[in-house]
PDB file of N, CA, C and O in Angstrom, chain B, residues numbered from 101:
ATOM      1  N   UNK B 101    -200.661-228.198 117.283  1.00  0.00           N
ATOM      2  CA  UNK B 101    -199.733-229.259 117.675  1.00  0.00           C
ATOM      3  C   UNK B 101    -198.310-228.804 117.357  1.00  0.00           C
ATOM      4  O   UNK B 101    -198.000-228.250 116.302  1.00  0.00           O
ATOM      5  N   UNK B 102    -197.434-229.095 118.402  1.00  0.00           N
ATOM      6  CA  UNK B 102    -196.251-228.896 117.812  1.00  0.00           C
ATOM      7  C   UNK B 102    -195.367-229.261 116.336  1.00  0.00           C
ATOM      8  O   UNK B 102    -195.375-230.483 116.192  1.00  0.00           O
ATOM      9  N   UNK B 103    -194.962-228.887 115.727  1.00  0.00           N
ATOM     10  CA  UNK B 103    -194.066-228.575 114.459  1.00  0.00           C
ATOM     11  C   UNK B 103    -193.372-229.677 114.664  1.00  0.00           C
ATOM     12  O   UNK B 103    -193.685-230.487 113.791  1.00  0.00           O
ATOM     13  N   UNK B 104    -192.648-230.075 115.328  1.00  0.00           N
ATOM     14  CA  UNK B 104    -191.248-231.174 115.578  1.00  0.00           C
ATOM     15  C   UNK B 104    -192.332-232.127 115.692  1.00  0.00           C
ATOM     16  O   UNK B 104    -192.323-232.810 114.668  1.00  0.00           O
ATOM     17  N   UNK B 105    -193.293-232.493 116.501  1.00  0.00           N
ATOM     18  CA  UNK B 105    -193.604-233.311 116.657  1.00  0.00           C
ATOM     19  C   UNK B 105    -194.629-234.007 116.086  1.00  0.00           C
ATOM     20  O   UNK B 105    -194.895-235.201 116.224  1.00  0.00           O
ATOM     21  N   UNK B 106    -195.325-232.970 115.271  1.00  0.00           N
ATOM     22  CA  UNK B 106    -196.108-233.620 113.780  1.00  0.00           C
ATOM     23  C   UNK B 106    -195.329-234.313 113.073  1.00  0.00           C
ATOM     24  O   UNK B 106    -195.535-235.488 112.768  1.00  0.00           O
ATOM     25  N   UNK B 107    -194.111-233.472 112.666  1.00  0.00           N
ATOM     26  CA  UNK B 107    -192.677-233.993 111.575  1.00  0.00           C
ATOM     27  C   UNK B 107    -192.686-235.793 112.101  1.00  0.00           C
ATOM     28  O   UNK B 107    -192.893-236.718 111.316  1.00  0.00           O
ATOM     29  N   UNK B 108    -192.460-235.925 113.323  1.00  0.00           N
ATOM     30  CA  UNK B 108    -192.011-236.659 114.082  1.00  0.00           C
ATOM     31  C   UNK B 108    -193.254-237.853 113.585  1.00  0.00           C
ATOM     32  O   UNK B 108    -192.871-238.823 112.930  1.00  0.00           O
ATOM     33  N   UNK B 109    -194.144-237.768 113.797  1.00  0.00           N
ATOM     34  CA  UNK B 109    -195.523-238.657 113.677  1.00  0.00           C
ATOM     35  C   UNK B 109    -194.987-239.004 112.277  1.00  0.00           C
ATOM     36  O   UNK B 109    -194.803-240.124 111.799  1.00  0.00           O
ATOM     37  N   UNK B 110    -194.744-237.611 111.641  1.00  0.00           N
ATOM     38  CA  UNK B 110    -195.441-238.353 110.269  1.00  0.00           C
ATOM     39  C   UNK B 110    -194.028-239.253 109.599  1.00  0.00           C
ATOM     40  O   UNK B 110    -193.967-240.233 108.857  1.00  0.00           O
ATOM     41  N   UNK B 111    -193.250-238.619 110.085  1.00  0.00           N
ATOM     42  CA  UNK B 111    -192.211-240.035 109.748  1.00  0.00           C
ATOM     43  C   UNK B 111    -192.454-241.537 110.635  1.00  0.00           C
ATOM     44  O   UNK B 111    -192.072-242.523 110.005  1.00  0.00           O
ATOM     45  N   UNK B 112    -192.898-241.749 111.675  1.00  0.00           N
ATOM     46  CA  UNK B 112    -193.011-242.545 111.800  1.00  0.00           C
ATOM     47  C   UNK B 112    -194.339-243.734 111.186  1.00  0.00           C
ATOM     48  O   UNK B 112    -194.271-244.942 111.412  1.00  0.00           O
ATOM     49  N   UNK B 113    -195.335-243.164 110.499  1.00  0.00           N
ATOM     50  CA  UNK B 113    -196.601-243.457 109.879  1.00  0.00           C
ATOM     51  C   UNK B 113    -195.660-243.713 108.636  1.00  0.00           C
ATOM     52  O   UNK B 113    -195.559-244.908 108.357  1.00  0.00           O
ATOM     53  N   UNK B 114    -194.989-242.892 107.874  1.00  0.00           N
ATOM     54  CA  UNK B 114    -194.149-243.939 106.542  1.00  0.00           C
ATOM     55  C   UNK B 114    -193.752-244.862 106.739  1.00  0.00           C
ATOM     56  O   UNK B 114    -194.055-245.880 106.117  1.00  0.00           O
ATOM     57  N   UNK B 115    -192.788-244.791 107.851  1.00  0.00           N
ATOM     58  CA  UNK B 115    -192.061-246.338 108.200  1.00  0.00           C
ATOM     59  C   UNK B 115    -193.100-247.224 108.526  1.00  0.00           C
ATOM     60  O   UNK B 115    -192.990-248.365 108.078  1.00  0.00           O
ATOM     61  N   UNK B 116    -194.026-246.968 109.167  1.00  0.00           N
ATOM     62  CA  UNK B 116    -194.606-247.561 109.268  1.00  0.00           C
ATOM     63  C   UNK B 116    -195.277-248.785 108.006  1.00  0.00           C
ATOM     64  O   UNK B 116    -195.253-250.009 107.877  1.00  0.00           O
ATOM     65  N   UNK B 117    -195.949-247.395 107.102  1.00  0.00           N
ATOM     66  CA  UNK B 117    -196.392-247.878 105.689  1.00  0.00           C
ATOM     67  C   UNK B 117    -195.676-248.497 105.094  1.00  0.00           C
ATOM     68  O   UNK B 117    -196.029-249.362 104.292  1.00  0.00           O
ATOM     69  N   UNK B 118    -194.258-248.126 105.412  1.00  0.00           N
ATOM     70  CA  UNK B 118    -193.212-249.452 104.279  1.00  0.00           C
ATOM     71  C   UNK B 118    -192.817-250.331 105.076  1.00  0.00           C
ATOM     72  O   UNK B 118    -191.912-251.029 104.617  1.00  0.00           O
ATOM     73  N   UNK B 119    -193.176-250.592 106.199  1.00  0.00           N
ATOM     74  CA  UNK B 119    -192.954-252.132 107.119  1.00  0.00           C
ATOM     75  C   UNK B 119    -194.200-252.712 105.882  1.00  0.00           C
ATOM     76  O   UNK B 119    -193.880-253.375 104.896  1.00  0.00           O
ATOM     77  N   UNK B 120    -195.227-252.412 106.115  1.00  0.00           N
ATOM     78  CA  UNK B 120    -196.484-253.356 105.603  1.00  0.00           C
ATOM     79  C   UNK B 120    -195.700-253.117 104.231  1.00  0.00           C
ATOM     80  O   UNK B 120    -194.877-253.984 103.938  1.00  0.00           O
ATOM     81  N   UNK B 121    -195.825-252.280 103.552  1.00  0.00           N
ATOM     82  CA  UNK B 121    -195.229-252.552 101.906  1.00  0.00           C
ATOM     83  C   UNK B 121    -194.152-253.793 101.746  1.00  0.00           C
ATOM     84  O   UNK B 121    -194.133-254.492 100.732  1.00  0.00           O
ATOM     85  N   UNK B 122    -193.400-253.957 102.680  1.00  0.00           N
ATOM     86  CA  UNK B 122    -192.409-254.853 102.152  1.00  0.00           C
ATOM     87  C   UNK B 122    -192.507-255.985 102.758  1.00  0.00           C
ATOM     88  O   UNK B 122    -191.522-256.556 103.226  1.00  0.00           O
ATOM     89  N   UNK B 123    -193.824-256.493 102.834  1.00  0.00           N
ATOM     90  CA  UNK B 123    -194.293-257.375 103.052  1.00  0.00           C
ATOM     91  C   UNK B 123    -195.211-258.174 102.203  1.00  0.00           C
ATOM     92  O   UNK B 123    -195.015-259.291 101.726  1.00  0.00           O
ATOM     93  N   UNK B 124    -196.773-257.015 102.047  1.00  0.00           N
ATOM     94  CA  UNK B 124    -197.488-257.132 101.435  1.00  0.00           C
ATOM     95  C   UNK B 124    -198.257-255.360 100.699  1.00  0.00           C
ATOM     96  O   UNK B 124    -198.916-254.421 101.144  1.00  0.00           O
ATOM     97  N   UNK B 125    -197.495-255.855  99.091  1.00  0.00           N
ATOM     98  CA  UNK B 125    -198.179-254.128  98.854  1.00  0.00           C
ATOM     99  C   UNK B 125    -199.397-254.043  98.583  1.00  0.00           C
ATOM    100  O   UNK B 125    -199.755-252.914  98.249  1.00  0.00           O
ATOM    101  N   UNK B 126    -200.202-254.856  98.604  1.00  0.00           N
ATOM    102  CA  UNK B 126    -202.002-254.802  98.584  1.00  0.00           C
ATOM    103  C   UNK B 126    -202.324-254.302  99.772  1.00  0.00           C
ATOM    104  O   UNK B 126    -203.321-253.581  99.797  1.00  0.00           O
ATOM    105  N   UNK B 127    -201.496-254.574 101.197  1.00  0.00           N
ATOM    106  CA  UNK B 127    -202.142-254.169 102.292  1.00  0.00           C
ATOM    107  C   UNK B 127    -201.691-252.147 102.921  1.00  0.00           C
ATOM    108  O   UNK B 127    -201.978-251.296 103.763  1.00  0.00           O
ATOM    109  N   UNK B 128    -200.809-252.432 101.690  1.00  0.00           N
ATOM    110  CA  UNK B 128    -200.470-250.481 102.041  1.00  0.00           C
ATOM    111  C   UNK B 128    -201.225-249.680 100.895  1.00  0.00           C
ATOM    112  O   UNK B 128    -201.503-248.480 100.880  1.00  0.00           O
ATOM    113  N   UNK B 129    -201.445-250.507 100.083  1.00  0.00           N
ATOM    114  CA  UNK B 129    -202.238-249.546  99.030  1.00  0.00           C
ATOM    115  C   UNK B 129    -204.176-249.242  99.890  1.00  0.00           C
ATOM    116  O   UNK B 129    -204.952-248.286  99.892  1.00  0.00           O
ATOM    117  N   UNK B 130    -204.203-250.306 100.339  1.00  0.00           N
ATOM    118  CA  UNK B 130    -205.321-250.593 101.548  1.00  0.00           C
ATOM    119  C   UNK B 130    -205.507-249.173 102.419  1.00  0.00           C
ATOM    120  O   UNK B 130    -206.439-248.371 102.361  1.00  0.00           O
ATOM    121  N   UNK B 131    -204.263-249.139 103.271  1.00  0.00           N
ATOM    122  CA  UNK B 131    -203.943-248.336 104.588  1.00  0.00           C
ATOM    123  C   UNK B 131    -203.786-247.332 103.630  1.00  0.00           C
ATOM    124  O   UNK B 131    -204.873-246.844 103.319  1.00  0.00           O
ATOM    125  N   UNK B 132    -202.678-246.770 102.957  1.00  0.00           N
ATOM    126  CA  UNK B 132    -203.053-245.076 101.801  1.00  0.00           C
ATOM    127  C   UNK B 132    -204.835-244.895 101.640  1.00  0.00           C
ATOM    128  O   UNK B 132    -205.499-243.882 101.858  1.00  0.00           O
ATOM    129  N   UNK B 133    -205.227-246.033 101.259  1.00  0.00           N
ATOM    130  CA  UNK B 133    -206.841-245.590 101.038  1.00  0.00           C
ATOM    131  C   UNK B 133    -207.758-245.035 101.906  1.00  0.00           C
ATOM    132  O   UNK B 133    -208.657-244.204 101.786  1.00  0.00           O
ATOM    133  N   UNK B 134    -207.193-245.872 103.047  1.00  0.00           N
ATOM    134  CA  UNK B 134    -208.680-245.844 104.479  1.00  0.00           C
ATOM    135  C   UNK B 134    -207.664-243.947 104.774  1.00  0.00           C
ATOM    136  O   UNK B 134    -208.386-243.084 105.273  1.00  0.00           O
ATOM    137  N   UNK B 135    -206.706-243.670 104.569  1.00  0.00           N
ATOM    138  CA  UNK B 135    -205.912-242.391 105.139  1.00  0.00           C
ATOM    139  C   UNK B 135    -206.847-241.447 104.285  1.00  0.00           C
ATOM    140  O   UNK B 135    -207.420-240.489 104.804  1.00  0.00           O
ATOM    141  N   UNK B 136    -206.963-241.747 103.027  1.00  0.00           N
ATOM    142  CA  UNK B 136    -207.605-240.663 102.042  1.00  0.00           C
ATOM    143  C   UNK B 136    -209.077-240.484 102.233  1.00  0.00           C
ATOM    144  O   UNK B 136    -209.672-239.426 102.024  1.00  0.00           O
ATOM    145  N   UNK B 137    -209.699-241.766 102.708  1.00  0.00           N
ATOM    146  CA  UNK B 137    -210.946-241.397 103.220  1.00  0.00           C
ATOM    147  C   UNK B 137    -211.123-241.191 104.922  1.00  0.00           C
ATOM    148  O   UNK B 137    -212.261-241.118 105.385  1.00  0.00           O
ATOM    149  N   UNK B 138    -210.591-241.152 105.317  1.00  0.00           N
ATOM    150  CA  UNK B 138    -210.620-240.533 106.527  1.00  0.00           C
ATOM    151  C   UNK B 138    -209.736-239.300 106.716  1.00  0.00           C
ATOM    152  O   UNK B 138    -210.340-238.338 107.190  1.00  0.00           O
ATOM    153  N   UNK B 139    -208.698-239.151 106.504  1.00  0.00           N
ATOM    154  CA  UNK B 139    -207.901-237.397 106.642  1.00  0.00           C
ATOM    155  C   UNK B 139    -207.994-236.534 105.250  1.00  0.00           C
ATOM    156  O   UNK B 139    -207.854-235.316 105.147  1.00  0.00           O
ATOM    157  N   UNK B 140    -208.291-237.563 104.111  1.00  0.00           N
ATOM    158  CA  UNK B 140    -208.534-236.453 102.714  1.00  0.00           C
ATOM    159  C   UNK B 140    -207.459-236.699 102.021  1.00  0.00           C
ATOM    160  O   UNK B 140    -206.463-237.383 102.254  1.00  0.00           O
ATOM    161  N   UNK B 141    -207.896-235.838 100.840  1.00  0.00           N
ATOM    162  CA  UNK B 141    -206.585-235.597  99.678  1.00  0.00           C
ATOM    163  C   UNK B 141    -205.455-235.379  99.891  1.00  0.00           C
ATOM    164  O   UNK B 141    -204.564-236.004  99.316  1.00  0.00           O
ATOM    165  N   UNK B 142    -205.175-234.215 100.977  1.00  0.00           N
ATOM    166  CA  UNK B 142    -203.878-233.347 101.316  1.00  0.00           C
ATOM    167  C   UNK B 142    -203.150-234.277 102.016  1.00  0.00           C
ATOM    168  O   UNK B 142    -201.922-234.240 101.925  1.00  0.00           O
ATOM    169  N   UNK B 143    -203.766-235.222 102.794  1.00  0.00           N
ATOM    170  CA  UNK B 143    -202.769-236.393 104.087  1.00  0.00           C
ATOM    171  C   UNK B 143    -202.257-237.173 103.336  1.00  0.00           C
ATOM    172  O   UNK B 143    -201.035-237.326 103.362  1.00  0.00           O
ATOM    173  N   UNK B 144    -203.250-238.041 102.259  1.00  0.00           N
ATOM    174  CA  UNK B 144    -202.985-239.016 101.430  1.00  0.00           C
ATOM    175  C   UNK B 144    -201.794-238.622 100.574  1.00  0.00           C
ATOM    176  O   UNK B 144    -200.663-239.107 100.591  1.00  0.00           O
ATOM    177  N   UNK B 145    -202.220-237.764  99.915  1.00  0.00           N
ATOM    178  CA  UNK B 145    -200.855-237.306  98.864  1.00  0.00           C
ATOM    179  C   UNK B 145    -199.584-237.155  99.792  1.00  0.00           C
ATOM    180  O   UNK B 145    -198.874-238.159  99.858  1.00  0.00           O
ATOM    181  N   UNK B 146    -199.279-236.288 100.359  1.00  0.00           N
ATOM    182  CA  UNK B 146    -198.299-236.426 101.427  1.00  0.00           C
ATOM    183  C   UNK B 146    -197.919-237.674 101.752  1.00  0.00           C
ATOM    184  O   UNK B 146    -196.910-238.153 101.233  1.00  0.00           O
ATOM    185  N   UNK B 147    -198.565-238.277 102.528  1.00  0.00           N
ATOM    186  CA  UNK B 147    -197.805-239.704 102.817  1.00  0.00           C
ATOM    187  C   UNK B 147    -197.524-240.503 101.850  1.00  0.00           C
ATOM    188  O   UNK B 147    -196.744-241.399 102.172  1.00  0.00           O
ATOM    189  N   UNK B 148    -197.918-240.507 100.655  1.00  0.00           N
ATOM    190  CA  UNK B 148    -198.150-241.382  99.386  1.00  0.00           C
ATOM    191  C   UNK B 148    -196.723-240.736  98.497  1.00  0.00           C
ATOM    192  O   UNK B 148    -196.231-241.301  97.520  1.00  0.00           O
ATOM    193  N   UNK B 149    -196.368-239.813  98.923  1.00  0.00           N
ATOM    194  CA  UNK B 149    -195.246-239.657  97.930  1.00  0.00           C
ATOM    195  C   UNK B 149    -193.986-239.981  99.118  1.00  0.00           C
ATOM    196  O   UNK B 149    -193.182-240.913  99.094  1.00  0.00           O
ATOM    197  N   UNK B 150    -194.130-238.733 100.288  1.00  0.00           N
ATOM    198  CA  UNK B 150    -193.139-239.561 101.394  1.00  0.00           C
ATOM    199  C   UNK B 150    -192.624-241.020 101.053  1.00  0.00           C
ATOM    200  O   UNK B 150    -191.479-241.397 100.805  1.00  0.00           O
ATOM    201  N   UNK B 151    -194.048-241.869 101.128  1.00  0.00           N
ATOM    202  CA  UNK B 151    -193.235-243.061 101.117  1.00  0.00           C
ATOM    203  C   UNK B 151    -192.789-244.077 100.179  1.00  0.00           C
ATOM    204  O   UNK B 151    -192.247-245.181 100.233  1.00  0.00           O
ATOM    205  N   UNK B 152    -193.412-242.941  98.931  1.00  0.00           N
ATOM    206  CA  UNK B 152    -192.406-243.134  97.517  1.00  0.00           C
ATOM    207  C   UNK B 152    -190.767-242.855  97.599  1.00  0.00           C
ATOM    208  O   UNK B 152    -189.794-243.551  97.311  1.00  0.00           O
ATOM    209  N   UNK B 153    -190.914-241.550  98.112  1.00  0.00           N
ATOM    210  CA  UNK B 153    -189.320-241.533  97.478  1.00  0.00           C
ATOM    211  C   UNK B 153    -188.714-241.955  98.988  1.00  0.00           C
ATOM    212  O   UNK B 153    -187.504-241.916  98.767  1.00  0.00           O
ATOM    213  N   UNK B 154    -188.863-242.311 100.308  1.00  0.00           N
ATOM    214  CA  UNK B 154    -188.318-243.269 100.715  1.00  0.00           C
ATOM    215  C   UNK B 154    -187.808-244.526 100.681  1.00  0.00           C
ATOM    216  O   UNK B 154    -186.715-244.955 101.051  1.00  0.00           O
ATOM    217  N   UNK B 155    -188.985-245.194 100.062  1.00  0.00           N
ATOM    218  CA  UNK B 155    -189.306-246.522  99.215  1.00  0.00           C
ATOM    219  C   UNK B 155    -187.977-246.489  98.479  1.00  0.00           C
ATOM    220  O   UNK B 155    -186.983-247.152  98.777  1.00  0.00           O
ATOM    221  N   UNK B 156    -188.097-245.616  97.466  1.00  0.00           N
ATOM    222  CA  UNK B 156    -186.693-245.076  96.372  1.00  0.00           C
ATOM    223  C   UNK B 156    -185.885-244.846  96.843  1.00  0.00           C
ATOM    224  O   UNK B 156    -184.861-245.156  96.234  1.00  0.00           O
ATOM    225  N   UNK B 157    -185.758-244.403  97.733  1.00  0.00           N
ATOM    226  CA  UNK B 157    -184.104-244.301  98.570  1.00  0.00           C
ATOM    227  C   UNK B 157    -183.692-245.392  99.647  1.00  0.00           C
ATOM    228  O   UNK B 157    -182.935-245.266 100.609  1.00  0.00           O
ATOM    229  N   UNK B 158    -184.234-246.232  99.316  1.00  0.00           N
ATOM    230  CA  UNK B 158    -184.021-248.007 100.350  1.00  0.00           C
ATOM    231  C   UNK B 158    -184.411-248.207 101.318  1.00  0.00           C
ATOM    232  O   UNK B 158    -183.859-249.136 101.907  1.00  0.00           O
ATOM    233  N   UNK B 159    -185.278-247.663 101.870  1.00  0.00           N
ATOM    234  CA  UNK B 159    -186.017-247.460 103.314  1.00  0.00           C
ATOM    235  C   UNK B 159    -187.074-248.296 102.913  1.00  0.00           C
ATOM    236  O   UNK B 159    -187.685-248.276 101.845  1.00  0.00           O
ATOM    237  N   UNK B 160    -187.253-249.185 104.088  1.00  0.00           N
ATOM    238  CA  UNK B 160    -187.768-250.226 103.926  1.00  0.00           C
ATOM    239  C   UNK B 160    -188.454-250.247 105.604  1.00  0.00           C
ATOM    240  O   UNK B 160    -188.587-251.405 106.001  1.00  0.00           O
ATOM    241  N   UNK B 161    -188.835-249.332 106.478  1.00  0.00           N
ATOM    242  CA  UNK B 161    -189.283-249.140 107.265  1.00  0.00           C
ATOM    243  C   UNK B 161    -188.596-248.903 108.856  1.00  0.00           C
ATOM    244  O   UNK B 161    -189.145-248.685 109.936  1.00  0.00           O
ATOM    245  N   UNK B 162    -187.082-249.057 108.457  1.00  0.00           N
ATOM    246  CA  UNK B 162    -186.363-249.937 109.440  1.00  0.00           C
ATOM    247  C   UNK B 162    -186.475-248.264 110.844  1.00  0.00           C
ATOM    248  O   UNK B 162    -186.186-247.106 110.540  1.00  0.00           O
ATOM    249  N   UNK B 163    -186.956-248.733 112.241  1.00  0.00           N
ATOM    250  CA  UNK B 163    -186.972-247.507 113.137  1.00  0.00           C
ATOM    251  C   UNK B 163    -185.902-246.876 113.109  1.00  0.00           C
ATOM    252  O   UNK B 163    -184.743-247.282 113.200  1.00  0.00           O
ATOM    253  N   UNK B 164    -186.449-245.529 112.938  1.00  0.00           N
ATOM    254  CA  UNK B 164    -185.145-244.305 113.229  1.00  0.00           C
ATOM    255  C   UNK B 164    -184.770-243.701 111.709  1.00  0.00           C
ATOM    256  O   UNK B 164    -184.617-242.524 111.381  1.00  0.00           O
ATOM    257  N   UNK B 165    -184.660-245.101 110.772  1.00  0.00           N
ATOM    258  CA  UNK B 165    -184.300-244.402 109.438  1.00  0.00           C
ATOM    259  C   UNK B 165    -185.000-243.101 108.282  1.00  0.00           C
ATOM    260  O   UNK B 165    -186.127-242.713 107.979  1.00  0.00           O
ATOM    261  N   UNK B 166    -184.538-242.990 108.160  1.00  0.00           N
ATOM    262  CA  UNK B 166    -184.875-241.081 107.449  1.00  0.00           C
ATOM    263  C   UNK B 166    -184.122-240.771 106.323  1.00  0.00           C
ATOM    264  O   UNK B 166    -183.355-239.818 106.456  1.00  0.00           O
ATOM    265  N   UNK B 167    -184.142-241.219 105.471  1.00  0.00           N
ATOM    266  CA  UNK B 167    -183.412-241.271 104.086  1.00  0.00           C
ATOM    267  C   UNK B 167    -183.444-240.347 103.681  1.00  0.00           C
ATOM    268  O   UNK B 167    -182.930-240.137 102.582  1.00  0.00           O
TER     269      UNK B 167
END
């Protein structure tokens, strides 16, 4: 798969994850889970810190943003 456009996915799957986080964080700790049992350790961790230190840098899901 293309390089840009994995990048591309996978920022949009954080924002995604912190739309639901800043809503309800039971339902992203949920969605991180079903990711770890279906793509594994390596996806989970990845997205799980992504959308830590996004989270930490005020991103709150909003489209386009990239902190």
């Amino acid at each position: 798969m293309n390089e840009f456009f994995e990048e591309e996915r996978h920022r949009c799957e954080v924002r995604h994850v912190l739309k639901i986080r800043a809503d309800d964080r039971q339902k992203m700790l949920d969605y991180l889970e079903q990711v770890k049992k279906e793509r594994g350790e390596i996806a989970y961790k990845k997205l799980e810190q992504d959308c830590r230190e996004q989270w930490n840098k005020g991103s709150k899901g909003t489209y386009g943003v990239w902190k």
